[in-house]
C-alpha positions as a Markdown table, in Angstrom:
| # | Residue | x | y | z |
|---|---|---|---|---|
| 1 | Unk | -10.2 | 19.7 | 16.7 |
| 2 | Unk | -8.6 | 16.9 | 14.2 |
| 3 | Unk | -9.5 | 13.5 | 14.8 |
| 4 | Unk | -8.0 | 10.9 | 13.1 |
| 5 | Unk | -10.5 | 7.4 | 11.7 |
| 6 | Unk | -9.0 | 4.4 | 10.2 |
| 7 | Unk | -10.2 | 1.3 | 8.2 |
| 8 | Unk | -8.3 | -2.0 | 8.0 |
| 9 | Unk | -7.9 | -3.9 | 4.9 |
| 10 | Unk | -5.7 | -6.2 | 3.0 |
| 11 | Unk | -4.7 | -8.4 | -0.5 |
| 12 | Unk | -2.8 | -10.6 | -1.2 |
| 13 | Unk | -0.1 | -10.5 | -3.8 |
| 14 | Unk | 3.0 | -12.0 | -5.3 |
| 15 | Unk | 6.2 | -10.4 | -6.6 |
| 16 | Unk | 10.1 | -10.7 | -6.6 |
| 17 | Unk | 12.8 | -8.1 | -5.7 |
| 18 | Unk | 15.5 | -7.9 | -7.8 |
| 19 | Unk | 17.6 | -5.3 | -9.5 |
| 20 | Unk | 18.6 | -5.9 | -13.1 |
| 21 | Unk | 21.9 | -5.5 | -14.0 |
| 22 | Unk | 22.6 | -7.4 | -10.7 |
| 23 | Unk | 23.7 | -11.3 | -11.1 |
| 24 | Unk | 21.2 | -13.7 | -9.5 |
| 25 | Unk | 24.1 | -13.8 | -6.6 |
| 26 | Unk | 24.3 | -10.1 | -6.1 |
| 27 | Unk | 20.3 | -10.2 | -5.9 |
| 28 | Unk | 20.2 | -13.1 | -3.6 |
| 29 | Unk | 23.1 | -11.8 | -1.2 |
| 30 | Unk | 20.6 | -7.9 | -1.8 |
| 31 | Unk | 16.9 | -9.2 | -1.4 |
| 32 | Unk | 18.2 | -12.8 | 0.2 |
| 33 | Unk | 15.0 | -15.0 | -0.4 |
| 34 | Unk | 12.7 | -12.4 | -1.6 |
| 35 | Unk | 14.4 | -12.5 | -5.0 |
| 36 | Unk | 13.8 | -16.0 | -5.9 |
| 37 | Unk | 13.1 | -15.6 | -9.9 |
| 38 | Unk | 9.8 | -17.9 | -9.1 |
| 39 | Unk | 7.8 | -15.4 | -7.4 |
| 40 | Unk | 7.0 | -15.5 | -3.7 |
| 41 | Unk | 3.4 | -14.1 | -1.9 |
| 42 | Unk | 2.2 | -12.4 | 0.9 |
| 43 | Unk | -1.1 | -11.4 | 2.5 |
| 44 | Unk | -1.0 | -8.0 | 3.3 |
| 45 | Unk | -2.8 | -5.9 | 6.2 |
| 46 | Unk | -3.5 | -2.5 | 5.1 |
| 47 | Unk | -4.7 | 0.4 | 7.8 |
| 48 | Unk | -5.6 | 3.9 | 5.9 |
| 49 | Unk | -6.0 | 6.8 | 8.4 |
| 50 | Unk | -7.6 | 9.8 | 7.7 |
| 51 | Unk | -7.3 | 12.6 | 10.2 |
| 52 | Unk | -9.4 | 16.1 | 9.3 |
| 53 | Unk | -12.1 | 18.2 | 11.4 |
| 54 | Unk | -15.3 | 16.8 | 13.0 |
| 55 | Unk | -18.3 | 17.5 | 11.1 |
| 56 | Unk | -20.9 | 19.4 | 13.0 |
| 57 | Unk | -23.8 | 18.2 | 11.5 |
| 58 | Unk | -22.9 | 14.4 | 10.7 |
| 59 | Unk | -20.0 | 14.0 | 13.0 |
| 60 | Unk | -18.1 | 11.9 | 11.2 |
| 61 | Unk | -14.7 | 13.1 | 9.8 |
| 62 | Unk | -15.5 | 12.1 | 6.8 |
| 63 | Unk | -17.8 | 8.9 | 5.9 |
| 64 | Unk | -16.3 | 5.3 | 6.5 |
| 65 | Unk | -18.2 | 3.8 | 4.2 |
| 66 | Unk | -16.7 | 6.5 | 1.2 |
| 67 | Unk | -13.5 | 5.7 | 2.6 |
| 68 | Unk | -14.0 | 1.9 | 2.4 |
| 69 | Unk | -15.2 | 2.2 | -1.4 |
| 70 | Unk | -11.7 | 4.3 | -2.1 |
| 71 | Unk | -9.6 | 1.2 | -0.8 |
| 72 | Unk | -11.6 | -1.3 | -2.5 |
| 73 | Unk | -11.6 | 0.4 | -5.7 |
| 74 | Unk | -8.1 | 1.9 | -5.8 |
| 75 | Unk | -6.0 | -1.0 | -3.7 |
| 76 | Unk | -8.1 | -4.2 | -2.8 |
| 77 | Unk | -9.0 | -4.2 | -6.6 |
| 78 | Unk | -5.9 | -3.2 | -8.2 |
| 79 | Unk | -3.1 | -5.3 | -6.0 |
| 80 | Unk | -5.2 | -8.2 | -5.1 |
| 81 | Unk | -4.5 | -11.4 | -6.3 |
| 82 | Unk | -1.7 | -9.7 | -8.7 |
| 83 | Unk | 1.8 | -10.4 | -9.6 |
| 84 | Unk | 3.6 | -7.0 | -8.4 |
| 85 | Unk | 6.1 | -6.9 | -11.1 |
| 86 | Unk | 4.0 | -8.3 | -14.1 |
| 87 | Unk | 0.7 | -6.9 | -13.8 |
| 88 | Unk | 0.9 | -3.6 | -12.4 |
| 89 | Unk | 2.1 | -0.7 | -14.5 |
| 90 | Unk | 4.2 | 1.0 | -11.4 |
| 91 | Unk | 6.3 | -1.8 | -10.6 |
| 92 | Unk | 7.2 | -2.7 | -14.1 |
| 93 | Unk | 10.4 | 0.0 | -13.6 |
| 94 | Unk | 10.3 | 0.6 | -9.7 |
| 95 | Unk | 11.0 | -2.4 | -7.2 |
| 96 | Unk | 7.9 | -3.5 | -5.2 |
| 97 | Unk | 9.1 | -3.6 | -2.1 |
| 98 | Unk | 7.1 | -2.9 | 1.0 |
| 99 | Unk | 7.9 | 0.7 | 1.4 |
| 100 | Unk | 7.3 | 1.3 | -2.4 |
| 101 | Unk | 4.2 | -0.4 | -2.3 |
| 102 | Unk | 2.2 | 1.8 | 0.5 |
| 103 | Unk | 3.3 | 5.1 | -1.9 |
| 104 | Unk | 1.6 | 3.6 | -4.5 |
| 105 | Unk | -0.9 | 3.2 | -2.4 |
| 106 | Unk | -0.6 | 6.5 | -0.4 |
| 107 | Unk | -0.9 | 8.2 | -4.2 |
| 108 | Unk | -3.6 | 6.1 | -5.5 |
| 109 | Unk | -5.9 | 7.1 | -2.3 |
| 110 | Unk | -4.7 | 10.4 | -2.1 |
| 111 | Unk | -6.3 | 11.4 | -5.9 |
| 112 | Unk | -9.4 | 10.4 | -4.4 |
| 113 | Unk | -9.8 | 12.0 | -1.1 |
| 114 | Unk | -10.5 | 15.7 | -0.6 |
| 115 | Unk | -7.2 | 17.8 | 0.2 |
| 116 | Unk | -8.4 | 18.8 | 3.3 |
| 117 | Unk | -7.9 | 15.5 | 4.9 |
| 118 | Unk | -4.3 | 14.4 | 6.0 |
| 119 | Unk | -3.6 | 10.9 | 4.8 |
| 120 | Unk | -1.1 | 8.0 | 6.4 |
| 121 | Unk | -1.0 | 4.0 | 4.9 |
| 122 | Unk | 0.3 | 1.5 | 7.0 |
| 123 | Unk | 1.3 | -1.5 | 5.3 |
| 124 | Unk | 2.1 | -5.0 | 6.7 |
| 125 | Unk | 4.4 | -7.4 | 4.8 |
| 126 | Unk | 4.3 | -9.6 | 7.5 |
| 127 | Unk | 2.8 | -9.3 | 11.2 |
| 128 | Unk | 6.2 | -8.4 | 11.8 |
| 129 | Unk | 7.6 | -6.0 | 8.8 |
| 130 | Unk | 5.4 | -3.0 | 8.2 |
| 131 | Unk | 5.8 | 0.6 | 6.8 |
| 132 | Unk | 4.5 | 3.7 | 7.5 |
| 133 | Unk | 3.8 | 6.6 | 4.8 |
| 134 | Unk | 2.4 | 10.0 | 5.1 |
| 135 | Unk | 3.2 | 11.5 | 2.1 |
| 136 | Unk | 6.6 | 12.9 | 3.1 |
């Protein structure tokens, strides 16, 4: 029987969308706001699920507080407080947009969880504007 846990979490961070090569009003008519050259924030809510087999002799799936020391460590640490596009190695060629953001995050968790656990990241730009990635 699988059962699937979650843990909440978020960070906030800055960054622009943009494609270079476009002119600031290809960009702005592309990304509309989101690609003002200044930098704009959010706060992001983050929910990690891991789904795998009970335990028999703990009953956990798997340890929530391992799972919360992953997503400090490898998101909360490495995103928070951050400008996307300056100061994190994967966005300096690849546009951080939502949806690329939670596969960073998908693969950064993913390294450190045991492969017999399925993984999905939620990610919410705004209460309204979130993403969903499994891996696929």
């Amino acid at each position: 029987m699988k059962v699937s846990i979650s843990r909440k979490a978020h960070f906030n961070a800055a960054h622009r969308l943009y494609r270079e090569g476009y002119s600031d009003e290809e960009n702005l008519r592309v990304f509309g706001k989101c690609s003002n050259p200044m930098y704009h924030g959010h706060n992001y809510e983050l929910i990690v699920q891991v789904t795998g087999e009970i335990n028999p002799e703990t009953g956990f799936v798997m340890n929530l507080d391992v799972l919360k020391k992953i997503i400090k460590d490898e998101v909360e640490d490495y995103l928070d407080h951050k400008n996307l596009n300056l100061e994190v190695d994967e966005f300096k060629t690849v546009n951080p947009t939502v949806e690329n953001i939670s596969v960073v995050i998908w693969n950064r968790i993913r390294t450190k969880l045991d492969s017999k656990y399925d993984l999905k990241v939620t990610l919410f730009e705004t209460p309204r504007n979130f993403v969903e990635y499994s891996g696929d």
